[in-house]
C-alpha positions as CSV (number, residue, x, y, z in Angstrom):
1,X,-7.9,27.0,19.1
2,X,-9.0,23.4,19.9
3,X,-6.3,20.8,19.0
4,X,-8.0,16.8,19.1
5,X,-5.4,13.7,19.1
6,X,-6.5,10.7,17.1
7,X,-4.8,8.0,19.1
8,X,-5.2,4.2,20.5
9,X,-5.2,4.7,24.7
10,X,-7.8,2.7,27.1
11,X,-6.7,-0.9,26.8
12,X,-4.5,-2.7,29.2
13,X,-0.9,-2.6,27.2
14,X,1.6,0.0,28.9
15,X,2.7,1.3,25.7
16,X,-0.2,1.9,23.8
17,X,-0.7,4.1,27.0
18,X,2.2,5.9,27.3
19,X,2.6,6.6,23.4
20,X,-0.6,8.3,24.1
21,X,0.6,9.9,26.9
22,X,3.4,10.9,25.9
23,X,1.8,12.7,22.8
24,X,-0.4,14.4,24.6
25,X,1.9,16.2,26.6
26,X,4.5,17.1,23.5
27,X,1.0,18.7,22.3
28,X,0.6,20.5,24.7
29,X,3.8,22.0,25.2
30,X,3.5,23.2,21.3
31,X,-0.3,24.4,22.2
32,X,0.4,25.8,25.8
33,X,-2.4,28.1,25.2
34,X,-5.0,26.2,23.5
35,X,-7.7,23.5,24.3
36,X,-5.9,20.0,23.3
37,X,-7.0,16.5,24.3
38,X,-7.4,13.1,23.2
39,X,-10.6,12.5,20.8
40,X,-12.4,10.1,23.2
41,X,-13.1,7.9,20.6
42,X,-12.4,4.2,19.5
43,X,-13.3,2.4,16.6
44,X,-13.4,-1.2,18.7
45,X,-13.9,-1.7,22.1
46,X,-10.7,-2.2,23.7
47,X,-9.2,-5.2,25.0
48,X,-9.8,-5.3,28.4
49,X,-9.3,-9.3,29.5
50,X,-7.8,-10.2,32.5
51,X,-4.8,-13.4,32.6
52,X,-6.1,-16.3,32.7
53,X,-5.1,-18.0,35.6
54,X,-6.4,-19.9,38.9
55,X,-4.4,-18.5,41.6
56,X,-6.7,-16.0,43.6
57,X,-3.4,-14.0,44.0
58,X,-2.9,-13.7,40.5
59,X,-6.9,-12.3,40.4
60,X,-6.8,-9.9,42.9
61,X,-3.2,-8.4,41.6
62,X,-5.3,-8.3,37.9
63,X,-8.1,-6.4,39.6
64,X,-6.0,-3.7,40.7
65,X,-4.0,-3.3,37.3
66,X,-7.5,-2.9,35.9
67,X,-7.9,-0.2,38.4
68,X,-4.9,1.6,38.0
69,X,-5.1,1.5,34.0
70,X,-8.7,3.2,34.5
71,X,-7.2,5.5,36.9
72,X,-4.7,6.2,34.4
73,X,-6.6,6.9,31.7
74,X,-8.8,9.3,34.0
75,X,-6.0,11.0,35.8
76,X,-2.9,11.3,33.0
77,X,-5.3,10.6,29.9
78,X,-7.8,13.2,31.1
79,X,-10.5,11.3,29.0
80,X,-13.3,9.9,31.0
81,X,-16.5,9.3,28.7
82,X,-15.4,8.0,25.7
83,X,-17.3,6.2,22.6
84,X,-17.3,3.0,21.2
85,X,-18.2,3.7,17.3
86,X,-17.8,0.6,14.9
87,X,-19.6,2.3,12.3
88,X,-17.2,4.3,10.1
89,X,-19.4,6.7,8.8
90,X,-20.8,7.3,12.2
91,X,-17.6,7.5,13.9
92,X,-16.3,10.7,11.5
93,X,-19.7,12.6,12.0
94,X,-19.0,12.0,16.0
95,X,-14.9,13.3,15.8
96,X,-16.6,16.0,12.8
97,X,-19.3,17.6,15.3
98,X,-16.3,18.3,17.5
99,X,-15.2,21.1,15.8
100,X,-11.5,20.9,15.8
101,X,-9.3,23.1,13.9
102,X,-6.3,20.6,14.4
103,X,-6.0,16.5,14.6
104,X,-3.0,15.0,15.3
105,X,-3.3,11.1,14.2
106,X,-0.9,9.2,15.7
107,X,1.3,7.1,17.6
108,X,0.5,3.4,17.5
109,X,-1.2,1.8,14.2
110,X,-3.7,3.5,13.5
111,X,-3.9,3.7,10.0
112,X,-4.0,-0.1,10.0
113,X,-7.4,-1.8,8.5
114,X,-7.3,-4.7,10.6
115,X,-10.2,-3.9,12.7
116,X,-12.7,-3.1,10.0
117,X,-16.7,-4.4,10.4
118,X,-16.5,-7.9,8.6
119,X,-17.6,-7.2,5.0
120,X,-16.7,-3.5,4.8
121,X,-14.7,-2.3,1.7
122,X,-13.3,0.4,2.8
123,X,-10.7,2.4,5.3
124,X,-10.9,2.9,8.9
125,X,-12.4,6.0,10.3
126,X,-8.8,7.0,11.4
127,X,-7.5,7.6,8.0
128,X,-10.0,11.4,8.7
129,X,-11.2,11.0,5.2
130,X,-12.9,14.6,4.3
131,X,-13.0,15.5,7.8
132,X,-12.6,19.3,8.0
133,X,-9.9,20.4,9.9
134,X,-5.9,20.9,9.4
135,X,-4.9,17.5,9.8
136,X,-1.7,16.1,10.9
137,X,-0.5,12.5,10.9
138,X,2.8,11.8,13.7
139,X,4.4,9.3,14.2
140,X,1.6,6.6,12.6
141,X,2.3,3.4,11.7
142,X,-0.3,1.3,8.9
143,X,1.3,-2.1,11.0
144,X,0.7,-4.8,8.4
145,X,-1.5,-2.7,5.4
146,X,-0.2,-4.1,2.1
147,X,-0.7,-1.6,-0.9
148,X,-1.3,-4.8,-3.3
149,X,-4.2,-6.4,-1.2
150,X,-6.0,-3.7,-1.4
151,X,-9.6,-3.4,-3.1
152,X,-9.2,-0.8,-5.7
153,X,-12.1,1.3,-3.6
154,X,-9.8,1.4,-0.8
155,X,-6.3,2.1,-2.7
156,X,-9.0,5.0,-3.8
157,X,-10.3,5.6,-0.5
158,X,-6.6,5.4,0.8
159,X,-5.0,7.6,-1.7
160,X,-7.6,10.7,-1.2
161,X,-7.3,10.6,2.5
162,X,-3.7,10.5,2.6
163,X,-3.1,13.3,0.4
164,X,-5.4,15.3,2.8
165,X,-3.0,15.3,5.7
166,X,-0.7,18.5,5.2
167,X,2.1,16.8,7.1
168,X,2.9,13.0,7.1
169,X,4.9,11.9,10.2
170,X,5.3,7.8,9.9
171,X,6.8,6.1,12.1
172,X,8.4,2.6,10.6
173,X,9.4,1.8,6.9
174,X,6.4,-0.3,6.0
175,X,4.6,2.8,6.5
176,X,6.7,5.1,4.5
177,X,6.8,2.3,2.0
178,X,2.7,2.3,2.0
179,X,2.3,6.0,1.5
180,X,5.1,6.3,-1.2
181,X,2.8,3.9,-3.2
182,X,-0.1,6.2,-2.2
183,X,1.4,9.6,-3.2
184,X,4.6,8.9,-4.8
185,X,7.7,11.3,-4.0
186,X,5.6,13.6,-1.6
187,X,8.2,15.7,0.0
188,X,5.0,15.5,2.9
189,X,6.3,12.0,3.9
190,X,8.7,12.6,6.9
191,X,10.3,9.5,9.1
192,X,9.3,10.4,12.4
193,X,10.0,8.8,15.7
194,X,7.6,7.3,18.4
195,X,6.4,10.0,21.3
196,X,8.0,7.7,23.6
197,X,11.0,8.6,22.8
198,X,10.0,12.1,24.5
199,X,9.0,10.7,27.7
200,X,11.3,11.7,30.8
201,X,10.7,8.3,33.2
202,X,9.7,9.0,36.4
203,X,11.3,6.3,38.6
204,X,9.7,7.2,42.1
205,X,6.7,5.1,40.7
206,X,8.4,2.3,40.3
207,X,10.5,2.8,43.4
208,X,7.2,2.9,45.5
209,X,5.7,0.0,43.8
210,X,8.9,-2.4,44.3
211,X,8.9,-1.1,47.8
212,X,5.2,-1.8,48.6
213,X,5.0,-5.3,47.1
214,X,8.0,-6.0,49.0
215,X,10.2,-7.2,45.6
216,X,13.5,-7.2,45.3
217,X,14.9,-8.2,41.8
218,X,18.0,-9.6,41.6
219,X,21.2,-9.3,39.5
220,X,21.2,-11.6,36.9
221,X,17.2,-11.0,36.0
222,X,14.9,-11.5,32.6
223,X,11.9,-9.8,31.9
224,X,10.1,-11.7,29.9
225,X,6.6,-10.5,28.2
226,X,5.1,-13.4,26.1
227,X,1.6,-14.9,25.0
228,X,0.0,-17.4,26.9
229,X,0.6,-19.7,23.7
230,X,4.3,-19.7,23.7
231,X,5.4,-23.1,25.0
232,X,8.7,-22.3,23.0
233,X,9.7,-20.6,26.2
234,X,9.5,-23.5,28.3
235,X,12.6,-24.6,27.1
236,X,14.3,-20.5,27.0
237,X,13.4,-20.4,30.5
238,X,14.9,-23.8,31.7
239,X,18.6,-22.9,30.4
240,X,18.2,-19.0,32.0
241,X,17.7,-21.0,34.8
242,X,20.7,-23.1,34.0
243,X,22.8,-19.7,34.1
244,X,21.1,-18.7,37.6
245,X,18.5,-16.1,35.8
246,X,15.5,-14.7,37.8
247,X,12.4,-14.5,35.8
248,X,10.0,-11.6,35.8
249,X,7.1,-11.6,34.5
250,X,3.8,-9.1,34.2
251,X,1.9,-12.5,34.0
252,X,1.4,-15.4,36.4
253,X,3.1,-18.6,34.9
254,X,4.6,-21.4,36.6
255,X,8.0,-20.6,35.5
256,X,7.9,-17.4,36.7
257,X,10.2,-16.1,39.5
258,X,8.7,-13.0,40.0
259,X,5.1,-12.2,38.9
260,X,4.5,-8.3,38.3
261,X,0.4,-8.9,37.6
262,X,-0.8,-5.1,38.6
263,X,1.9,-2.5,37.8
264,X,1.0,0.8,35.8
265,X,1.9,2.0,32.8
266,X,4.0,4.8,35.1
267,X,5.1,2.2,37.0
268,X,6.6,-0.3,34.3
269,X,8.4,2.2,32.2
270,X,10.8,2.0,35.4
271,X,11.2,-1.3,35.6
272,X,12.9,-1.8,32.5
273,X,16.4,-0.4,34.2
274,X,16.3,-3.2,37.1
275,X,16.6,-6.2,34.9
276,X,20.0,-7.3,32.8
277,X,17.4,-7.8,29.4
278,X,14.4,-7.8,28.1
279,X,13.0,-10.6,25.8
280,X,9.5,-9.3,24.2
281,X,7.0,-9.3,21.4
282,X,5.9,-5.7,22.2
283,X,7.5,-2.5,20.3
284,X,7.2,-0.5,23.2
285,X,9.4,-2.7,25.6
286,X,12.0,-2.3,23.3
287,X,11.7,1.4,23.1
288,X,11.3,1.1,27.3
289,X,14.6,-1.1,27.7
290,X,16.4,0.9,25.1
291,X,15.6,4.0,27.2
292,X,16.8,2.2,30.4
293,X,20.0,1.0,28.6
294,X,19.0,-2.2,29.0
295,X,19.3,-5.0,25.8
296,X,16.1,-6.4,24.3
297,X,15.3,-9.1,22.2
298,X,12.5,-9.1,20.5
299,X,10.4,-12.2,18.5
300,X,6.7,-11.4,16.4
301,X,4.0,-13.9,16.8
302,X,3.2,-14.2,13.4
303,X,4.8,-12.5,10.1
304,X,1.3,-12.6,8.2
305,X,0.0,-10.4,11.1
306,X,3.3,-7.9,11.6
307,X,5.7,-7.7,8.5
308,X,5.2,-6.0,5.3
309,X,8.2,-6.8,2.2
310,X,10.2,-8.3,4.8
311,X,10.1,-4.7,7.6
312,X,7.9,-4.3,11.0
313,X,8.2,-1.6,13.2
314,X,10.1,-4.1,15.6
315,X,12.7,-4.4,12.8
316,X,13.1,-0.6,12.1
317,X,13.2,0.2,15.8
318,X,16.0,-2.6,16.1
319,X,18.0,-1.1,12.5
320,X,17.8,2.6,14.0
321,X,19.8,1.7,16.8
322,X,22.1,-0.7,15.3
323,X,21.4,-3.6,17.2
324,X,19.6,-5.7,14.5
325,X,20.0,-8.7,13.9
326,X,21.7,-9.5,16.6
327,X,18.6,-8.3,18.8
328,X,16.2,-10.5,16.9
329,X,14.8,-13.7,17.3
330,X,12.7,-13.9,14.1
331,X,8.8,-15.1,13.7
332,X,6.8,-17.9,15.8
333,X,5.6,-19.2,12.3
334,X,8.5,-18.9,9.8
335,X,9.7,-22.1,8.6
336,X,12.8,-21.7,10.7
337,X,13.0,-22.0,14.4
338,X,13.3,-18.7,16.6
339,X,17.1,-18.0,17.1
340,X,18.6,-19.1,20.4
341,X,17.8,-16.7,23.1
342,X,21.3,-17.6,25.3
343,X,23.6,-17.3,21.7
344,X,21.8,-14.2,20.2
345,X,22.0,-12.4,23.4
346,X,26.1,-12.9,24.0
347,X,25.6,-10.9,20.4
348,X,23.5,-8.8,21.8
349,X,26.2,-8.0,24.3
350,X,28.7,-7.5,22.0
351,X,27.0,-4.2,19.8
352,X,25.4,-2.7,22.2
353,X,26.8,0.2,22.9
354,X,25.2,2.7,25.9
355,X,26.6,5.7,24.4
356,X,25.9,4.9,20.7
357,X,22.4,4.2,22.4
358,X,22.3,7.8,24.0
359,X,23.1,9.3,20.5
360,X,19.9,7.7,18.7
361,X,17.7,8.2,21.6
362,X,18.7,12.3,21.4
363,X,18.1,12.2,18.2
364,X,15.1,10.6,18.0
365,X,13.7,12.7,20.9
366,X,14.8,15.8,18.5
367,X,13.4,14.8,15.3
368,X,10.1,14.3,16.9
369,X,10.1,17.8,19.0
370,X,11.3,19.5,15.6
371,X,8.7,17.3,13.4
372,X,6.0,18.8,15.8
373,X,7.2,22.6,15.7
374,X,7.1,22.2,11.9
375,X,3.4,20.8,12.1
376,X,2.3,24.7,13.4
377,X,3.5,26.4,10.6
């Protein structure tokens, strides 16, 4: 049987990565005798910029995280010729001549419409519509797609590709808020977790990349991953310093402590567990620092872009281990300030709870495993 996975992977974001990663090998523990691999397919070209910055250290450590994310995807992604398609109709007839009897659509948001050619009216080619194959959505997330701004062609369009899935995995409540408008009470529509959440960490990666860059981090460290636009930080950073905080960063800034420019996906998952918390933007670090016991707190760049009635798949993430709101500092463009980083994280501190953490991170491991045995009857 060939089993294909519909998934984002390729770009330079360690957990868009790993989700995929992490997928494919679930899938293949299900499928241990069949042909299964990632659909080497993308509807946009990936984002593949390096930092901007003018230190020629900085340049050379970018150079060789592009290398390592290409050797990942080679090596652990097993994809190495894959398409660039824009043209919806296009893209289906390429993932249709490849004959699979399964496709798994998930992690990440794909089912978003975000990325669309400028003028289309429709949905994205990762919504499958009448593809021909048992199809399987897991874990998915729509990100930001708001039933009510729809074009009636694509609530249409939306509503006959959904109801072709014969299981629907989702992985936040704006999702499972979409496809209840879409299908109504589908007893299809299942709350599943990320595929991270299945990932055993390796730490010997991370142990061999501290070792060779010659970095020791500190107690009393931040990781800090950020946008080169947020000047808010200037002043977060100045009282960490205050309270004798290292700063890590993947990114050279001059506020930075420690500048982490060229680790791999493999080799960041690790470094969660080395740092006291995380402050972030990203979903994934907080499912990365949640699996290393370590707190997050997480911000969004812009509610127009992320939340949907009020819910994001940061907010979910945060709810389903208890740790919201304490562990969250709100929008960059609300009308009120981001909370205080130093005050929200001596909250932080005071719910988080490792074992209570253990619990939801078993669980969510299980309900993912179990969604994904289901998906072969």
């Amino acid at each position: 049987m060939r089993v294909g996975l519909l998934t984002y992977y390729g770009d330079l974001n360690c957990g868009t990565n790993l989700q995929a990663y992490a997928t494919l090998l679930a899938l293949r523990k299900v499928y241990p005798d069949d042909d299964v691999e990632i659909i080497p397919f993308h509807g946009f070209r990936a984002r593949m910029m390096p930092y901007k910055t003018f230190s020629p250290v900085n340049i050379y450590h970018d150079i060789i995280r592009f290398k390592k994310y290409a050797d990942f995807k080679r090596n652990q992604l097993h994809v190495t010729h894959d398409h660039v398609i824009t043209d919806v109709a296009k893209a289906l007839d390429f993932i249709a001549s490849r004959k699979y009897d399964i496709i798994y659509v998930g992690a990440d948001t794909l089912l978003e419409l975000d990325r669309l050619p400028k003028g289309y009216n429709g949905i994205s080619a990762y919504w499958l519509k009448d593809v021909r194959a048992k199809k399987i959505l897991i874990a998915a997330s729509s990100k930001n797609v708001d039933f009510d701004q729809l074009s009636e062609r694509q609530k249409e369009d939306l509503k006959i590709a959904a109801n072709q899935f014969s299981h629907i995995g989702l992985r936040d409540k704006a999702t499972l808020n979409l496809f209840e408008r879409l299908l109504g009470n589908d007893n299809r529509i299942k709350y599943v977790p990320d595929p991270t959440f299945t990932f055993d960490i390796d730490y010997s990666y991370v142990e061999r990349y501290l070792a060779k860059r010659n970095v020791r981090i500190p107690h009393k460290s931040v990781f800090i991953q950020f946008f080169g636009s947020d000047i808010w930080l200037n002043d977060v950073v100045e009282k960490l310093k205050k309270e004798n905080y290292t700063i890590v960063t993947s990114r050279g800034v001059s506020w930075s402590d420690i500048t982490l420019i060229d680790m791999s996906p493999l080799e960041q998952v690790g470094l969660y567990k080395y740092v006291d918390f995380v402050i972030t933007h990203r979903f994934h670090d907080g499912v990365f620092s949640l699996k290393n016991h370590t707190p997050v707190l997480i911000y969004i760049k812009s509610a127009n872009e992320m939340i949907v009635n009020s819910e994001s798949k940061h907010i979910s993430l945060l709810k389903d281990f208890g740790i919201y709101p304490q562990a969250y500092l709100g929008t960059c463009d609300s009308n009120e300030c981001l909370n205080d980083v130093w005050s929200s994280y001596g909250n932080l501190k005071e719910v988080f709870d490792n074992s209570q953490i253990d619990e939801v991170l078993l669980k969510n491991r299980t309900a993912y495993l179990d969604f994904l045995e289901a998906t072969k009857k």
